[in-house]
BALOBA-1460 file (C-alpha; in Angstrom, 3 decimals):
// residues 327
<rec num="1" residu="x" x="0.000" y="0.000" z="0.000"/>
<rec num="2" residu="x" x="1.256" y="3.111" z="-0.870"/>
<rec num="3" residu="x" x="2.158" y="5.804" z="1.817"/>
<rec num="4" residu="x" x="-0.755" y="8.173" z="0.182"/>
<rec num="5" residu="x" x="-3.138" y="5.368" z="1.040"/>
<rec num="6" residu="x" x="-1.582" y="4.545" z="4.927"/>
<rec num="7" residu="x" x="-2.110" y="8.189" z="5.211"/>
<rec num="8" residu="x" x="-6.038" y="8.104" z="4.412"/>
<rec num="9" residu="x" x="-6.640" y="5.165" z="6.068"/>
<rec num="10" residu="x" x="-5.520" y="6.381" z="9.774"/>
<rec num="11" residu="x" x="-7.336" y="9.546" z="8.977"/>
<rec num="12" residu="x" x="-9.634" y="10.209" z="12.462"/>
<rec num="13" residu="x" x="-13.324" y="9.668" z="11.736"/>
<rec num="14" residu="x" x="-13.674" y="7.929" z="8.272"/>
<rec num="15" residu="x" x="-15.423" y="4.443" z="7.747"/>
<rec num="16" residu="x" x="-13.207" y="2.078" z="5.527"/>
<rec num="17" residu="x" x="-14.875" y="2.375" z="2.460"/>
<rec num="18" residu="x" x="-15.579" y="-0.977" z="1.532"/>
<rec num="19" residu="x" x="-17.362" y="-1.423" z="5.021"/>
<rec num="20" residu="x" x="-19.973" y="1.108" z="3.303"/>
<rec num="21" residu="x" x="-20.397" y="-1.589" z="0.136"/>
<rec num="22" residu="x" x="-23.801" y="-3.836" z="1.364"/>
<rec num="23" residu="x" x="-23.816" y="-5.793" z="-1.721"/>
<rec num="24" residu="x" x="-21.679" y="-8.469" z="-2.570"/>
<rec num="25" residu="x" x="-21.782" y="-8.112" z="-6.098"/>
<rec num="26" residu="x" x="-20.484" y="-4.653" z="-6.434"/>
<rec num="27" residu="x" x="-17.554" y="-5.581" z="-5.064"/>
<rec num="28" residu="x" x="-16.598" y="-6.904" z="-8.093"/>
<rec num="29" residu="x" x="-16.123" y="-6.544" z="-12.043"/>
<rec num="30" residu="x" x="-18.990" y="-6.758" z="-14.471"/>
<rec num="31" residu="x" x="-19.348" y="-10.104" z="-16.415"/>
<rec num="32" residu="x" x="-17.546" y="-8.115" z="-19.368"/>
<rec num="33" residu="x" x="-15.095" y="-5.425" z="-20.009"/>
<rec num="34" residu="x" x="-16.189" y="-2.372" z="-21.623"/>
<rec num="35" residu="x" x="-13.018" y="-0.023" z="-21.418"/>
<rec num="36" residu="x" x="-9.685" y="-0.746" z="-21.411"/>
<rec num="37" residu="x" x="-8.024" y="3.024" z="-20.580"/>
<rec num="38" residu="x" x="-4.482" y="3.001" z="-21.264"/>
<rec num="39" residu="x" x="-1.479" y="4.782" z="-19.363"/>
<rec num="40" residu="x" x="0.605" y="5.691" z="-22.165"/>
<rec num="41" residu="x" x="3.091" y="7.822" z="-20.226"/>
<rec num="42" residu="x" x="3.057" y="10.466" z="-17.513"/>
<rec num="43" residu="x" x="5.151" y="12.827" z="-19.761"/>
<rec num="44" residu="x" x="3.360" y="15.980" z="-19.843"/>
<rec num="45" residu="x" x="3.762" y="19.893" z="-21.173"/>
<rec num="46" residu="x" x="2.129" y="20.744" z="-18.204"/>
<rec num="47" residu="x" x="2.333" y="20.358" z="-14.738"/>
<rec num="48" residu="x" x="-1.148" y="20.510" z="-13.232"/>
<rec num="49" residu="x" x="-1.714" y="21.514" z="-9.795"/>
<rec num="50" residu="x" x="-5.056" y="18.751" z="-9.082"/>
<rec num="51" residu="x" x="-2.849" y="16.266" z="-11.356"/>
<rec num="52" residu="x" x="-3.587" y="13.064" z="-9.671"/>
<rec num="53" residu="x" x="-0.798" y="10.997" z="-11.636"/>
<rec num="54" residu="x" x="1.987" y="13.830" z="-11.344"/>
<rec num="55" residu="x" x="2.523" y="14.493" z="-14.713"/>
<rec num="56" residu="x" x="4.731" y="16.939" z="-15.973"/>
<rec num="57" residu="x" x="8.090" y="17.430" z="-18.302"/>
<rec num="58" residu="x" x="10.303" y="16.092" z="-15.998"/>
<rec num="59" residu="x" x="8.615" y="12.039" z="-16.098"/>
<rec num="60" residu="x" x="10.636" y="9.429" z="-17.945"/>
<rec num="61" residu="x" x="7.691" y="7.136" z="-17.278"/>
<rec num="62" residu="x" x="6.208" y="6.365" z="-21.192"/>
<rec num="63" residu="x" x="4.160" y="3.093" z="-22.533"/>
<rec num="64" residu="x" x="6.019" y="0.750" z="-25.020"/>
<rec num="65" residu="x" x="5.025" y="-0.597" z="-28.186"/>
<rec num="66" residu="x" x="5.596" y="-4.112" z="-27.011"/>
<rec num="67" residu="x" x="2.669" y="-3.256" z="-24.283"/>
<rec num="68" residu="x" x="0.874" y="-1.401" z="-26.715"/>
<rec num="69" residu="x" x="0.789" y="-4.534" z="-28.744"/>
<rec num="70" residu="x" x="-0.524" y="-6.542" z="-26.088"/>
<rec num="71" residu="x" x="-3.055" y="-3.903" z="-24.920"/>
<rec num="72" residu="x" x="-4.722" y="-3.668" z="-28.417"/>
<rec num="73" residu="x" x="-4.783" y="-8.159" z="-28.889"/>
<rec num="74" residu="x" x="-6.375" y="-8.350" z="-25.433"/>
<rec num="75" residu="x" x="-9.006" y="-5.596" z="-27.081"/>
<rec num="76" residu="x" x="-9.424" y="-7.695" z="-30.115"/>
<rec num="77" residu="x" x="-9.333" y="-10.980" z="-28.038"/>
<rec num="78" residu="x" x="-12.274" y="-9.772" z="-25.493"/>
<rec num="79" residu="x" x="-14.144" y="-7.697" z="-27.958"/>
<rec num="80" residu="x" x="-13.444" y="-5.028" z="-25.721"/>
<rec num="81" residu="x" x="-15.749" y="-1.889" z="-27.077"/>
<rec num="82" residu="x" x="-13.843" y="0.882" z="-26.454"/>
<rec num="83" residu="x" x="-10.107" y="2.149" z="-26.133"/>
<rec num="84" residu="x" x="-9.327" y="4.939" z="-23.902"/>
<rec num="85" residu="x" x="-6.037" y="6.662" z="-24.455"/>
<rec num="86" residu="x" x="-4.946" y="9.190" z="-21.423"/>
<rec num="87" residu="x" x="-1.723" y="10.152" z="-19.811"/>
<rec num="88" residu="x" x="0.386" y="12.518" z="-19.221"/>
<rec num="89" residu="x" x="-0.117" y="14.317" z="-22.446"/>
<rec num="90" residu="x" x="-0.657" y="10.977" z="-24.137"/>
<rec num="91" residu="x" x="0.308" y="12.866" z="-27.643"/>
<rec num="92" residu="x" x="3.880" y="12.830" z="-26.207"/>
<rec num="93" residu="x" x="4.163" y="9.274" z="-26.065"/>
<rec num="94" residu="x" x="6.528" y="8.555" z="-29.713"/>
<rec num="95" residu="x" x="4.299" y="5.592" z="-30.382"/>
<rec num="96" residu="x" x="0.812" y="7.262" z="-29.808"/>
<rec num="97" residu="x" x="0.084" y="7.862" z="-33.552"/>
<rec num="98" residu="x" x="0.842" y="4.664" z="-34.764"/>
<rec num="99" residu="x" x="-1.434" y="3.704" z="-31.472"/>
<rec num="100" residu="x" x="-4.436" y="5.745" z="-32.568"/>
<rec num="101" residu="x" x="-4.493" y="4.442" z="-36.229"/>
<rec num="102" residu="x" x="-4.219" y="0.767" z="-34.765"/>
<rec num="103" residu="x" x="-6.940" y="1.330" z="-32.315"/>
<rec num="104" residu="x" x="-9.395" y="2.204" z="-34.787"/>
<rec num="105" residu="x" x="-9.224" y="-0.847" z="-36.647"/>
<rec num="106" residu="x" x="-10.180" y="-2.599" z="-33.815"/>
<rec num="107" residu="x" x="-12.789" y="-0.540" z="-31.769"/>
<rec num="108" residu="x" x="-15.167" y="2.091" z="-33.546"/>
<rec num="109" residu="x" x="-14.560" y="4.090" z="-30.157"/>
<rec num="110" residu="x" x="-11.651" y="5.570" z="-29.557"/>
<rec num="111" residu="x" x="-11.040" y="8.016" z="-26.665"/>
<rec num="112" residu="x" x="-7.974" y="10.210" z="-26.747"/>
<rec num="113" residu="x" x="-7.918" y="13.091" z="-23.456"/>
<rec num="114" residu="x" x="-6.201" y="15.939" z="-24.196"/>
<rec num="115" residu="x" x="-5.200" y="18.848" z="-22.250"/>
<rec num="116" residu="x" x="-5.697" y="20.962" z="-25.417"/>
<rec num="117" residu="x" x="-2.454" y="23.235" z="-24.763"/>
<rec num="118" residu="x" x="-0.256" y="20.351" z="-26.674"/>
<rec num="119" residu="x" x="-1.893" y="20.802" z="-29.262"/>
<rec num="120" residu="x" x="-0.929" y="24.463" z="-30.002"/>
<rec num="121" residu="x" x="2.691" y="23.596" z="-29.948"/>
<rec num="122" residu="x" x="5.036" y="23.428" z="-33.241"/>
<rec num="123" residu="x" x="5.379" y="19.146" z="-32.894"/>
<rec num="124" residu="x" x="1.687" y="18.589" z="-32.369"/>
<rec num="125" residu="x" x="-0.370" y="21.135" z="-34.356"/>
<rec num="126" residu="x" x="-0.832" y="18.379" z="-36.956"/>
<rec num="127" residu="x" x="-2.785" y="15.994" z="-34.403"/>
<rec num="128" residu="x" x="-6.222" y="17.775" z="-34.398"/>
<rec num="129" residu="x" x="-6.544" y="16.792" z="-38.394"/>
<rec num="130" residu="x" x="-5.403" y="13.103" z="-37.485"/>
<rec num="131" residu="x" x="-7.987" y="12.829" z="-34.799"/>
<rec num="132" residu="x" x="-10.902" y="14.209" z="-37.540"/>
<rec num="133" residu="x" x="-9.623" y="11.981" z="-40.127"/>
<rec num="134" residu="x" x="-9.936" y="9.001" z="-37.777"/>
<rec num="135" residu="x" x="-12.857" y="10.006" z="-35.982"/>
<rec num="136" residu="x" x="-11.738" y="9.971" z="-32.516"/>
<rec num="137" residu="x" x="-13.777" y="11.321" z="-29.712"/>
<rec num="138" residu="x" x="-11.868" y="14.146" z="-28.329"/>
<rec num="139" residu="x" x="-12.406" y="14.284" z="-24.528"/>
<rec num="140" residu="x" x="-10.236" y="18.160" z="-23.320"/>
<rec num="141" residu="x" x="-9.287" y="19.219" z="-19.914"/>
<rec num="142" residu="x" x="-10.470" y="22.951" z="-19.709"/>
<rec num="143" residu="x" x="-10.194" y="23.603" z="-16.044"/>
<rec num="144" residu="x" x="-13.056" y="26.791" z="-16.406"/>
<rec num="145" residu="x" x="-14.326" y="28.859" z="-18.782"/>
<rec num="146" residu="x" x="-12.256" y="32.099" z="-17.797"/>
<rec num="147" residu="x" x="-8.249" y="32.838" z="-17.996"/>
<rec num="148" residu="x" x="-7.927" y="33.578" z="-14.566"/>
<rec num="149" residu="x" x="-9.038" y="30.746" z="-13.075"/>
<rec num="150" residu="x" x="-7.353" y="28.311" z="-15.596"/>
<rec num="151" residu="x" x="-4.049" y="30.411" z="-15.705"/>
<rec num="152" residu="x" x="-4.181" y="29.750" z="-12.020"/>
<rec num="153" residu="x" x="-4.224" y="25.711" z="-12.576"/>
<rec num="154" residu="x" x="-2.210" y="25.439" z="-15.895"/>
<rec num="155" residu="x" x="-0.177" y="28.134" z="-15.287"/>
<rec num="156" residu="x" x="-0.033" y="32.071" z="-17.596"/>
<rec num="157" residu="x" x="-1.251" y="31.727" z="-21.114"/>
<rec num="158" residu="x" x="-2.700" y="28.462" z="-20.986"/>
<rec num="159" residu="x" x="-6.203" y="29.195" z="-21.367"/>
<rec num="160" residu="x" x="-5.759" y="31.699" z="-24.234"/>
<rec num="161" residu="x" x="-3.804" y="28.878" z="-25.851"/>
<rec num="162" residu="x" x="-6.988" y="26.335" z="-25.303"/>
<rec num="163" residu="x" x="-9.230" y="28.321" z="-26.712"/>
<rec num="164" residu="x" x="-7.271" y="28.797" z="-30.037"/>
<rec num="165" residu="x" x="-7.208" y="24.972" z="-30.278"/>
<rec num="166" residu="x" x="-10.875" y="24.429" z="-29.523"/>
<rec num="167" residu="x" x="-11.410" y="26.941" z="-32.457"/>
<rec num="168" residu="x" x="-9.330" y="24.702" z="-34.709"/>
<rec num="169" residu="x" x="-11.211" y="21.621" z="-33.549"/>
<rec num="170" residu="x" x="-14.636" y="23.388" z="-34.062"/>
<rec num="171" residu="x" x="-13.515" y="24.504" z="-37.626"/>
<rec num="172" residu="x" x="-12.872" y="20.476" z="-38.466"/>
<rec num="173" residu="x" x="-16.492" y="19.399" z="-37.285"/>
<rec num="174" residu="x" x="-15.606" y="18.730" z="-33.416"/>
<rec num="175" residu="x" x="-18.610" y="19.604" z="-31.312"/>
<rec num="176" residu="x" x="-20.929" y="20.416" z="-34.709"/>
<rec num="177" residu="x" x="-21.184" y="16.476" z="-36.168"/>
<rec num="178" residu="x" x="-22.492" y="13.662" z="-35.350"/>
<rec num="179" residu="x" x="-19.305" y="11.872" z="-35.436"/>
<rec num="180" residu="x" x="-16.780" y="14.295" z="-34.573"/>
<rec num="181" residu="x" x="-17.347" y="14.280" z="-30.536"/>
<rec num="182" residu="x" x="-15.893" y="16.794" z="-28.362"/>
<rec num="183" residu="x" x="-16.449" y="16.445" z="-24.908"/>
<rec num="184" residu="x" x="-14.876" y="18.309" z="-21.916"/>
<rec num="185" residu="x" x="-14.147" y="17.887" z="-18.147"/>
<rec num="186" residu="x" x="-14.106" y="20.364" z="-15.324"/>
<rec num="187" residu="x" x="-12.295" y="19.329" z="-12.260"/>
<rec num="188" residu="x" x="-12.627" y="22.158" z="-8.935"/>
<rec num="189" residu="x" x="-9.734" y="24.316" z="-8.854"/>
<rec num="190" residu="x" x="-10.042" y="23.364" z="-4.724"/>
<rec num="191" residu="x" x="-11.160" y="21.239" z="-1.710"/>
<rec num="192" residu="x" x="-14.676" y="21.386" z="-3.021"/>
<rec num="193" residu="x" x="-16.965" y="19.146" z="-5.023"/>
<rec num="194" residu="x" x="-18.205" y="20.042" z="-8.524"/>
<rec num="195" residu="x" x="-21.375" y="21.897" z="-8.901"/>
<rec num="196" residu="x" x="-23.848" y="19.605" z="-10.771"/>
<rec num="197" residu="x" x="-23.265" y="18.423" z="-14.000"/>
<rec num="198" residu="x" x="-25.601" y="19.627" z="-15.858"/>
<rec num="199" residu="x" x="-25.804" y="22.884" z="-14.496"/>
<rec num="200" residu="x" x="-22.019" y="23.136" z="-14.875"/>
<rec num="201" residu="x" x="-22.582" y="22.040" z="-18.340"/>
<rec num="202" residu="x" x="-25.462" y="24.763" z="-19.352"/>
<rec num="203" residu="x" x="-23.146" y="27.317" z="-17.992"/>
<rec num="204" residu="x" x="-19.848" y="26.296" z="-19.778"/>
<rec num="205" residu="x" x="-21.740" y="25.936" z="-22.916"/>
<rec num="206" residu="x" x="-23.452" y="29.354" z="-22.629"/>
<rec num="207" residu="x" x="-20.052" y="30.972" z="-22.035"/>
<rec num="208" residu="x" x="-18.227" y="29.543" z="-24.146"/>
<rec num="209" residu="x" x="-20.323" y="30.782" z="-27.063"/>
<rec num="210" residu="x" x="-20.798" y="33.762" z="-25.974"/>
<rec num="211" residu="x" x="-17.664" y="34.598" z="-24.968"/>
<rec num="212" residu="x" x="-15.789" y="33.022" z="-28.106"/>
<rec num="213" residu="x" x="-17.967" y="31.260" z="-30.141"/>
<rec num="214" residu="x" x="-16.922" y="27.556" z="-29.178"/>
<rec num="215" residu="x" x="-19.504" y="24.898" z="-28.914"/>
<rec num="216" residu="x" x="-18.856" y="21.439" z="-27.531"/>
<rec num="217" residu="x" x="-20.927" y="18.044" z="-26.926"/>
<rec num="218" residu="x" x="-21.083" y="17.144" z="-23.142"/>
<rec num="219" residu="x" x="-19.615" y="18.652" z="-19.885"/>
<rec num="220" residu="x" x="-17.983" y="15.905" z="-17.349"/>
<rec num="221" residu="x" x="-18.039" y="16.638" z="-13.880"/>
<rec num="222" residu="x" x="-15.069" y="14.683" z="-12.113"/>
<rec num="223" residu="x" x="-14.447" y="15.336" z="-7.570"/>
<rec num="224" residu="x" x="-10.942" y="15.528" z="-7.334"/>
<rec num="225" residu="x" x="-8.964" y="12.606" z="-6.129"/>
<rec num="226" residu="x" x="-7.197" y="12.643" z="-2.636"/>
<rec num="227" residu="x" x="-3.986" y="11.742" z="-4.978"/>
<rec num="228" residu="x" x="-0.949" y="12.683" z="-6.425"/>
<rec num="229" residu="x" x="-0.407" y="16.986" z="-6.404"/>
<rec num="230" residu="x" x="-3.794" y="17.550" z="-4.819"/>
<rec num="231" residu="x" x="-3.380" y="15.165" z="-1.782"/>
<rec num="232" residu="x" x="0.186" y="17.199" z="-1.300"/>
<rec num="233" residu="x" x="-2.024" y="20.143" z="-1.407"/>
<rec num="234" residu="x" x="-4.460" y="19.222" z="0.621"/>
<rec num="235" residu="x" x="-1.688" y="18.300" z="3.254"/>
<rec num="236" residu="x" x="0.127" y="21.200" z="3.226"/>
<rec num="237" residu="x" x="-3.128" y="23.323" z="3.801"/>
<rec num="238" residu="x" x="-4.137" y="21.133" z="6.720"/>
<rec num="239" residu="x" x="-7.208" y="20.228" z="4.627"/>
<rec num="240" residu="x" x="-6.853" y="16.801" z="4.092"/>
<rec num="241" residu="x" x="-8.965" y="15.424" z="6.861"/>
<rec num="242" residu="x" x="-11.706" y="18.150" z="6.292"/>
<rec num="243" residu="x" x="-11.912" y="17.135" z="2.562"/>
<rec num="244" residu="x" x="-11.740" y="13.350" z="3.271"/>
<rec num="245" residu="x" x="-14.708" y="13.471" z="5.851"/>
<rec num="246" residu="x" x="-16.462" y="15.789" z="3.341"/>
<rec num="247" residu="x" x="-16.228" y="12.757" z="0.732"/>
<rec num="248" residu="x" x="-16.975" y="10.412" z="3.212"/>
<rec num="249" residu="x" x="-20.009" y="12.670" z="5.126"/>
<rec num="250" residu="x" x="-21.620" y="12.925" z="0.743"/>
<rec num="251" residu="x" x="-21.182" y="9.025" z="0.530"/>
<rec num="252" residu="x" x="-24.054" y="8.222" z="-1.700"/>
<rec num="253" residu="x" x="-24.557" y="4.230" z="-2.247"/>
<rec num="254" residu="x" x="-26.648" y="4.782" z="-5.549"/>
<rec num="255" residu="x" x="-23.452" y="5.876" z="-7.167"/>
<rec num="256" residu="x" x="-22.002" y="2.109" z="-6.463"/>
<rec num="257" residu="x" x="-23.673" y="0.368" z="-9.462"/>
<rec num="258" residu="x" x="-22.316" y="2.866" z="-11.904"/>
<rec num="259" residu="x" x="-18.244" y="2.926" z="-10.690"/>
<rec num="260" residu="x" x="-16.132" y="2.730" z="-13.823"/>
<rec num="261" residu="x" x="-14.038" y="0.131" z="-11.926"/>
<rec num="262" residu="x" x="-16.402" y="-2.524" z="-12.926"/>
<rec num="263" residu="x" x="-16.677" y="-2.027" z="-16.250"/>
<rec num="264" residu="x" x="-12.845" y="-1.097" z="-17.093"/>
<rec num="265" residu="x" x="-9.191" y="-1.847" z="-16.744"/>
<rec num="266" residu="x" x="-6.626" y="0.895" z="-16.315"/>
<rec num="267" residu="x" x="-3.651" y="-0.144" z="-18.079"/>
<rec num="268" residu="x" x="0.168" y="1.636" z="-16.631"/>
<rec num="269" residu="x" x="2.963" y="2.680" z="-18.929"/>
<rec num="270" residu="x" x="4.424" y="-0.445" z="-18.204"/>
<rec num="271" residu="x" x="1.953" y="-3.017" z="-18.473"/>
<rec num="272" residu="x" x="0.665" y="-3.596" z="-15.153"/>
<rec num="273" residu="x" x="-3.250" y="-3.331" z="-14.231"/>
<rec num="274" residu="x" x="-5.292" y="-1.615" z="-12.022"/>
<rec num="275" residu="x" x="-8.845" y="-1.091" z="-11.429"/>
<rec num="276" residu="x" x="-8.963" y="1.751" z="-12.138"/>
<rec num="277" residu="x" x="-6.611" y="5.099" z="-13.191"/>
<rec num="278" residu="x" x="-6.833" y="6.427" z="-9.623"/>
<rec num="279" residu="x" x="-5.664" y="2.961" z="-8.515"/>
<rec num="280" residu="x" x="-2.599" y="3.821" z="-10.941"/>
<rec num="281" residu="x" x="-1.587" y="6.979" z="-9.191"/>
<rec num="282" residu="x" x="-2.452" y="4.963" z="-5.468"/>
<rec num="283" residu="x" x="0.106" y="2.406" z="-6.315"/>
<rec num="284" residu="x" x="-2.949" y="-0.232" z="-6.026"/>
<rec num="285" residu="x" x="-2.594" y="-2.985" z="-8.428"/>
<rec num="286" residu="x" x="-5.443" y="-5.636" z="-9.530"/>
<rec num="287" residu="x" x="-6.092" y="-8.293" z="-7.122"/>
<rec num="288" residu="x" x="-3.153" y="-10.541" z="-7.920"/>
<rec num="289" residu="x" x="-0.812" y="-7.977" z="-9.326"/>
<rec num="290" residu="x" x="-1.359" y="-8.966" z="-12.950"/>
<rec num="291" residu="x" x="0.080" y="-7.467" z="-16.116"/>
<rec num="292" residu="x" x="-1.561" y="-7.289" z="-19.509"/>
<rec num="293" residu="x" x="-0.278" y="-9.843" z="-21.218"/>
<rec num="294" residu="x" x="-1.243" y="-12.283" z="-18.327"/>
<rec num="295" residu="x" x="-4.618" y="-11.496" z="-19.971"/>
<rec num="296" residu="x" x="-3.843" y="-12.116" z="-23.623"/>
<rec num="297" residu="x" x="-5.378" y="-15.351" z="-25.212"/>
<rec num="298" residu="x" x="-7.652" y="-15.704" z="-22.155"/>
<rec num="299" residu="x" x="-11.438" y="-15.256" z="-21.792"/>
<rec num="300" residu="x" x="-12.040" y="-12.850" z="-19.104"/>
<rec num="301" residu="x" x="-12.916" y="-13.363" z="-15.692"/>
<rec num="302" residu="x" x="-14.222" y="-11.763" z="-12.767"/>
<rec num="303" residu="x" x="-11.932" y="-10.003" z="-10.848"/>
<rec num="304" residu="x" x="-12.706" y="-8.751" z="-7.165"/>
<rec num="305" residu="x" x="-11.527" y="-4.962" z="-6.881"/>
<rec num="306" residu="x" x="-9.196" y="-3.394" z="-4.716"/>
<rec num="307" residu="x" x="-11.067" y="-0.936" z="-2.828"/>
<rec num="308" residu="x" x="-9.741" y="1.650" z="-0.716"/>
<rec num="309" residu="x" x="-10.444" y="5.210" z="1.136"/>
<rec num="310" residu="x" x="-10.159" y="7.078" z="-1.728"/>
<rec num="311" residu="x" x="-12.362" y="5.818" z="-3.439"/>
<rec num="312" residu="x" x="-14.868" y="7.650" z="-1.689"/>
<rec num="313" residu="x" x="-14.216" y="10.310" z="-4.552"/>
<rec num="314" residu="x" x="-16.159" y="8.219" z="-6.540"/>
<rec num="315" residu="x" x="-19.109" y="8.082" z="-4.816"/>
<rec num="316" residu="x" x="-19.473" y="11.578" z="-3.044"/>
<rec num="317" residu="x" x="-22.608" y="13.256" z="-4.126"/>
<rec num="318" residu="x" x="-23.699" y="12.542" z="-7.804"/>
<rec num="319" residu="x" x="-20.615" y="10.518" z="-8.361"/>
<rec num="320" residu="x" x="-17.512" y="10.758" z="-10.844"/>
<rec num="321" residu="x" x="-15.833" y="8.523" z="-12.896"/>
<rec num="322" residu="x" x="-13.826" y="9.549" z="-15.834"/>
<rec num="323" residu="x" x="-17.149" y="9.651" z="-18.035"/>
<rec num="324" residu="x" x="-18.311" y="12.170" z="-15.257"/>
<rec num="325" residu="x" x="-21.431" y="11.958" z="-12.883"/>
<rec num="326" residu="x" x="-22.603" y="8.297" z="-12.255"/>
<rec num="327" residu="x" x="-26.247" y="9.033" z="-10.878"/>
C-alpha cells in the first residue's frame, strides 16, 4: 500500500470504504469489459496543480510498443468496445500515432484526453486533423471557462492557448457532427466538489459561445482525487482530513452500481493493471498484481476490486468517474 493510502486510512473519523459496500456483487467486475483506458506515459507539457498521476516534463515514465501490442490483442481478443487513451499528455508518447491508427481498426470508439495546450505547440499542431480523419472522440481538460481561473491551474497563457485549439477543432467538425465528438471535463480548482453536472454544463456551454464562439458536446463533472499533487495540497493546507470526511459525510450508495471500476481496466505505462486510473496513481494494483499480457489469449474473468479510502471520490454526491457523474 502506498504511503498516500496509509495516510487516508488512519485519517480520524472515516469508515473504511468498503465497510460502506452492502452488496456483494459490487464488489466486483462486471461479467464483461467495456473499457480498457491506457497509461501511455506520464510525460506531460504541463504540470497541473489537481494532477492526480503527477505528470509533468520532468517524467521518464512512457508506454512501449511491445505493451501497446498486447493492450490492443487483449481488445481484439475480449471484444473489448472501447479504447481509452490518457496520460500525461498521451500525444507525447513517440508511439501514440501509430497507437491511434491501430486502435481504430479494432474498436469504432476511440477516446484520446487531451489537455488541449499540446496541441498548439510546433510538434503537435498536426494531431487535431489526425484525430478528424480518424474520428476519434476528443475528450479536453479545460479547467473553467475564464483565464484567470485556468491560468491559475495550468499556469499564464494556458487558457488563451486552449481556446485557439478548440477553435481549430470546431472549424474540423468537433462539437458540430455527429461523429466528430468533443467532450470536456471540469475538475474544482479546490477542496470542493463540482457543482452539478448539468448545471455546470449549461453554464460552460453558454459561455463559451458567448464569450468566443466555441460549442462542444457534453460537460464531465469529475471530484478531485485525494492523490498525487492535490493530496500534497491538501496536506500542506491542513485540509486533508476536512476534505476526506467531506467525501466520506456525501457518501451516496446509488453511485455504487455505476463505478467505472467494474466495467474497465486501467492499463500503466508499463503493463501492469489496475482497477482503475486512480488505482494507478495509489500504487494499487489488480487483485493478484497482474500485467496485460497475463490477460492475452484468455477469456475474461471476474476479478474482485481493490477498494480503498479514496475511493470515496467516486461516490461523493452525484458521483464521478472519468465519463463524469454516475447518478
Amino acid at each position: 500500500m502506498s504511503q498516500a493510502l496509509q495516510d487516508l486510512k488512519q485519517l480520524n473519523n472515516i469508515p473504511e470504504f468498503e465497510e460502506r459496500i452492502t452488496e456483494e456483487e459490487i464488489k466486483y467486475t462486471a461479467p464483461a469489459l467495456d473499457v480498457m483506458q491506457m497509461n501511455v506515459g506520464r510525460l506531460c507539457n504541463l504540470t497541473c496543480k489537481h494532477c492526480h498521476v503527477e505528470a509533468g516534463p520532468s517524467r521518464t515514465e512512457i508506454m512501449d510498443r511491445r505493451v501497446m501490442e498486447a493492450c490492443l490483442a487483449v481488445c481484439k481478443e475480449q471484444g473489448i468496445r472501447t479504447i481509452d487513451i490518457t496520460g500525461g499528455a498521451p500525444e507525447m508518447n513517440p508511439d501514440f500515432e501509430w497507437l491511434v491508427e491501430e486502435a481504430v481498426k479494432i474498436c469504432s470508439h476511440v477516446i484520446v484526453r487531451t489537455n488541449l495546450v499540446i496541441l498548439g505547440e510546433e510538434k503537435y499542431r498536426h494531431l487535431p486533423k489526425f484525430y478528424a480523419k480518424h474520428k476519434i472522440e476528443v475528450v479536453c481538460s479545460l479547467p473553467y471557462y475564464q483565464a484567470k481561473e485556468m491560468d491559475r491551474v495550468r499556469g499564464n497563457g494556458t487558457f488563451e492557448q486552449a481556446i485557439e485549439v478548440l477553435r481549430k477543432l470546431n472549424a474540423l467538425g468537433y462539437g458540430k457532427e455527429e461523429d466528430m465528438v468533443l467532450n470536456m471535463v471540469y475538475n474544482p480548482a479546490g477542496a470542493f466538489f463540482p457543482p452539478a453536472q448539468n448545471a455546470m454544463e449549461k453554464e460552460y456551454k453558454s459561455r463559451l459561445w458567448e464569450d468566443f464562439g466555441i460549442v462542444f458536446n457534453n460537460l464531465f463533472t469529475i471530484t478531485n482525487n485525494p492523490m498525487g499533487r492535490f493530496e500534497a495540497f491538501l496536506k500542506r493546507s491542513g485540509n486533508l482530513e476536512s476534505y476526506m470526511k467531506k467525501l466520506s459525510d456525501a457518501f451516496n450508495g446509488a453511485t455504487l452500481p455505476g463505478l467505472m471500476c467494474r466495467f474497465q481496466v486501467s492499463v500503466g505505462y508499463d503493463g501492469k493493471l489496475y482497477d482503475c486510473d486512480f488505482n494507478q496513481a495509489a500504487d494499487l494494483p489488480v487483485m493478484g498484481g497482474a500485467a496485460i499480457f497475463d490477460m492475452q489469449g484468455k477469456s475474461f474473468e471476474k476479478r474482485r476490486i481493490c477498494f480503498a479510502n479514496h475511493c470515496y471520490g467516486c461516490t461523493a454526491g452525484q458521483g464521478s468517474s472519468c465519463g463524469g457523474a454516475t447518478e
